[in-house]
C-alpha positions, 0 to 999 in steps of 0.5 A: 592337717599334714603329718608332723615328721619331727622337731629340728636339733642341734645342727639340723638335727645331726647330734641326735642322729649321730648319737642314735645311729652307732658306729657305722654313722660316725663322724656324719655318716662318713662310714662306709664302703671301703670303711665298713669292715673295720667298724664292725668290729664294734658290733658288739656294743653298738646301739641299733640304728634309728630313723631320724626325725625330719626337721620340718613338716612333710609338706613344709617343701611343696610345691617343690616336693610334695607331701605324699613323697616326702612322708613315703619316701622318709617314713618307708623308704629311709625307714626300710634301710635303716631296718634292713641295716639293723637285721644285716648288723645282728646277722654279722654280729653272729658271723663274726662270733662264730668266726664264719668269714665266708658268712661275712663277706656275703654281708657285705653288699647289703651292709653297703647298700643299706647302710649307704642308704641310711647314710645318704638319706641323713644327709639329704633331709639336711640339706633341704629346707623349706627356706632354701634355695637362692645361693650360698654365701661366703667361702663355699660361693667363692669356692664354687666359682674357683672351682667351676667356674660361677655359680650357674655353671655349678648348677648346671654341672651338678643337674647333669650329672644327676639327670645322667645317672642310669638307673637310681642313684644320687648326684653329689657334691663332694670336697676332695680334702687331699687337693682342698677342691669342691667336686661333683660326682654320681654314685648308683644306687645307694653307694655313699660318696665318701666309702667309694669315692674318698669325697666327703660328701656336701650335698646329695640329691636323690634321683631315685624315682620313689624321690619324685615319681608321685609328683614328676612322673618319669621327667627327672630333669623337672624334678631337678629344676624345682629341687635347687628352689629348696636346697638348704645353703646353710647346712651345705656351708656348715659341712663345707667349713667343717671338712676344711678344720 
């Protein structure tokens, strides 16, 4: 029997890792980068980030992502960031105590990378699912036609700026809020969108290679095929319309 990762909560499980994951993971994860040294501020009271549950079993998306990856990559992977993000916080925490700035900036490349690392992965688990793939509906297919052009150009765009990502990294699609358009683009490493880029992030796909290697090998583009067979629509459509309010 496949190992269970979690039960599903309210909004694909978001209100309960937004509760669990304090301050840096308010407001669906959106801080970070550029937004992280005013939030430490709040390390004082803060609850220690934790891992979030998946919303469904480890083998719930095979053929496309199998069972092995999906329970290393949640259960190891995810976990070590969120670890990682906990030790560098405390470490912080006592910086800032001590009032050592030096001591804080140094924080700061593993406050980005493995709080981004937190954040990218709370949403990745969303925005699959095993009754994904097909097309999204409504506003955000209309809106992926004015903004690209149709729905298959999309596609096309978003596979390869993820296949073009050297190294590891994620492919994106962001909502630029200022000019109200759907945009595509590629972080390295485990940069979060919104901290780098000011996109607030709808739906991420992974290209590191511990998110496909077991199953694709070193073949990304394969990977990125099968993936659009479980992206889950709803939840990119309910980040859509609730960047939009």
């Amino acid at each position: 029997m496949l190992p269970r990762a979690g039960e599903p909560g309210a909004t694909s499980g978001e209100k309960r890792w937004a509760a669990s994951s304090g301050p840096l993971l308010l407001a669906e994860g959106h801080l970070t980068g550029r937004q992280l040294a005013p939030a430490l501020g709040y390390l004082g009271s803060r609850q220690k980030h934790s891992l979030p549950d998946l919303p469904y079993d480890y083998g719930a998306l095979e053929p496309h992502i199998n069972a092995q990856i999906m329970q290393l990559h949640h259960s190891k992977h995810h976990a070590a960031y969120v670890n990682n993000l906990n030790v560098t916080e405390e470490k912080y925490q006592e910086a800032l105590a001590k009032g050592d700035v030096t001591a804080q900036i140094a924080l700061q490349p593993a406050l980005k990378f493995n709080g981004g690392g937190h954040i990218n992965h709370s949403i990745f688990w969303t925005n699959l699912s095993p009754n994904g793939g097909g097309e999204p509906k409504g506003e955000l297919l209309e809106a992926i036609k004015r903004d690209f052009g149709s729905f298959e150009k999309f596609k096309e765009k978003l596979t390869a700026a993820s296949v073009g990502v050297q190294g590891s990294g994620w492919g994106w699609l962001g909502f630029n809020k200022e000019r109200g358009q759907l945009q595509i683009a590629a972080c390295p490493n485990q940069d979060p969108l919104q901290g780098t880029t000011g996109l607030i992030p709808l739906l991420g796909i992974d290209v590191w290679e511990h998110a496909y290697y077991l199953q694709y090998k070193n073949v990304r583009p394969d990977y990125l095929k099968a993936i659009w067979n479980v992206i889950n629509w709803e939840n990119v459509t309910e980040r859509y319309m609730a960047c939009k309010k």
